[in-house]
C-alpha positions as CSV (number, residue, x, y, z in Angstrom):
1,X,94.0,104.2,101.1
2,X,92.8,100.7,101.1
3,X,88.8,100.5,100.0
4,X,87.2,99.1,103.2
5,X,84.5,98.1,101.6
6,X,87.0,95.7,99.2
7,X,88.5,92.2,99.8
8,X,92.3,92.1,98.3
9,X,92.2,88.8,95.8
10,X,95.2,86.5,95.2
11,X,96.5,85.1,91.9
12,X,98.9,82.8,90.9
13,X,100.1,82.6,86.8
14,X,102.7,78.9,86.4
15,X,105.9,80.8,84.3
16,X,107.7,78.0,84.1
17,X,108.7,76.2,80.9
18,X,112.0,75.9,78.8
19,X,110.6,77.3,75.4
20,X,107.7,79.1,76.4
21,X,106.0,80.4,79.7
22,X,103.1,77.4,80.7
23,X,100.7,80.2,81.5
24,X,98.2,78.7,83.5
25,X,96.5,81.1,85.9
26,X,94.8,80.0,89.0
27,X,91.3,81.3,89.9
28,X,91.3,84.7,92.0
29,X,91.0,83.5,95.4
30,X,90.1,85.2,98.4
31,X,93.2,84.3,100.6
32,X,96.9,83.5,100.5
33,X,96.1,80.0,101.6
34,X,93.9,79.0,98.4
35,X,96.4,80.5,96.0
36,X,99.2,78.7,97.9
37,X,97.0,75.3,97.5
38,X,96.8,76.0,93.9
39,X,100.7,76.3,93.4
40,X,101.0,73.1,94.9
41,X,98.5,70.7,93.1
42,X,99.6,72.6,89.8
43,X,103.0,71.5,90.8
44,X,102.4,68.0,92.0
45,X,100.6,68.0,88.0
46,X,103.3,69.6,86.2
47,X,106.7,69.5,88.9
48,X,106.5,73.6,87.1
49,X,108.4,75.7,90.1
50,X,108.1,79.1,89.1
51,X,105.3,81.2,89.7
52,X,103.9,85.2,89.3
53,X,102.3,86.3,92.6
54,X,99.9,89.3,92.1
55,X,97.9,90.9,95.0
56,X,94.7,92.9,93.2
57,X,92.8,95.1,96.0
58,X,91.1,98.8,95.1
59,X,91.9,102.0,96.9
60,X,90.4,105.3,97.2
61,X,91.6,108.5,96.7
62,X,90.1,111.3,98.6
63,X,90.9,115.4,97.6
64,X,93.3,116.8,99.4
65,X,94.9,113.3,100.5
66,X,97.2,112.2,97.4
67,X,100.5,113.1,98.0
């Protein structure tokens, strides 16, 4: 289950690019909104239109509740 006593974080990492990957990585942010703002100036900067999406949050396993 989810740790109540976490905050999931949101992360954004640019893969676009014709040779290699760009790579830049925005900051973890605290809501979908923030990571969505950084897409968006990073794209208005680079016109890069390919993105990794990763949701990080913790969880807790308690005996006798794994499956």
């Amino acid at each position: 289950m989810a740790d109540p006593m976490s905050v999931p974080t949101y992360q954004a990492t640019c893969v676009s690019g014709e040779e290699a990957e760009c790579g830049e990585q925005s900051e973890a942010a605290f809501s979908v909104a923030e990571r969505e703002q950084w897409i968006e100036d990073h794209f208005l900067r680079t016109r890069h239109a390919r993105y990794l999406h990763t949701v990080s949050d913790y969880r807790v396993v308690l005996p006798g509740e794994w499956p």
